[in-house]
C-alpha positions in Angstrom: 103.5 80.6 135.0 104.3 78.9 131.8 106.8 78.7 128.8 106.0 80.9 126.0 108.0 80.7 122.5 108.9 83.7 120.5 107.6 83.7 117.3 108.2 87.5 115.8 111.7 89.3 117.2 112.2 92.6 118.5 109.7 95.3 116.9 108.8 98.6 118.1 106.3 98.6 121.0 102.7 100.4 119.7 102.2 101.1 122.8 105.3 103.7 123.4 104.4 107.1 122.0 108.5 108.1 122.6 109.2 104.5 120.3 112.0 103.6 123.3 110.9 100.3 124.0 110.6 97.2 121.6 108.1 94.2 122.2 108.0 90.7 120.7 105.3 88.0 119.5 104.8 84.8 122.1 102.8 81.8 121.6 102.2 80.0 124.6 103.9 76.4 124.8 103.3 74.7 128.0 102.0 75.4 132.1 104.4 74.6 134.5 103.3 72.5 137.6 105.0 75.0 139.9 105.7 79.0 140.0 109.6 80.0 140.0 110.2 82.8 141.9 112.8 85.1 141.2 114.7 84.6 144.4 114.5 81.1 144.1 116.2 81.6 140.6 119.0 84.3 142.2 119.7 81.8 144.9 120.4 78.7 142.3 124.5 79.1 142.0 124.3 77.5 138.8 122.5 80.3 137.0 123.4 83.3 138.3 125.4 84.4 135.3 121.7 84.7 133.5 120.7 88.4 132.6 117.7 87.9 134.3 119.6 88.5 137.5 121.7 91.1 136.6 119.4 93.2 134.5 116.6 95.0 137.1 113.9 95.1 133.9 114.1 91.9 131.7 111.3 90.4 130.1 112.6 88.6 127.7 116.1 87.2 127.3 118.2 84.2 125.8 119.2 81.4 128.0 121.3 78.9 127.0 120.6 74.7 127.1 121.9 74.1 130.0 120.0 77.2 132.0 116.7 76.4 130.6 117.3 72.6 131.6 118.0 73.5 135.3 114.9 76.5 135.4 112.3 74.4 133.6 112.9 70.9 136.0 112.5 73.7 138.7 108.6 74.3 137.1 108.0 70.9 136.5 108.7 69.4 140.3 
């Protein structure tokens, strides 16, 4: 698991032959020391406004400053 940047926004996925789905460009940034699970993410009170939790298929998604704080000391413990 790592942290990934987006470098291109939202474009239509090549790969969809119905065009319903979008994909976006990622360069990768950093490894974490330590994988964060998604329950271990649903069960942090502090971030369980994110989409991630609400949303059953989220890849991609923005997080505010304090979010990515708490989830990226999580990887690096």
């Amino acid at each position: 698991m790592g942290i990934v940047k987006v470098t291109k926004s939202a474009f239509i996925d090549k790969t969809d032959k119905k065009k319903r789905f979008v994909a976006v460009q990622v360069r990768f940034e950093e490894k974490l020391t330590k994988p964060i699970s998604l329950d271990l993410i649903k069960k942090t009170k502090n971030i369980s406004h994110l989409p991630l939790i609400k949303q059953s298929r989220l890849s991609v998604m923005p997080i505010d400053y304090k979010s990515w704080k708490i989830i990226y000391n999580m990887g690096k413990i």
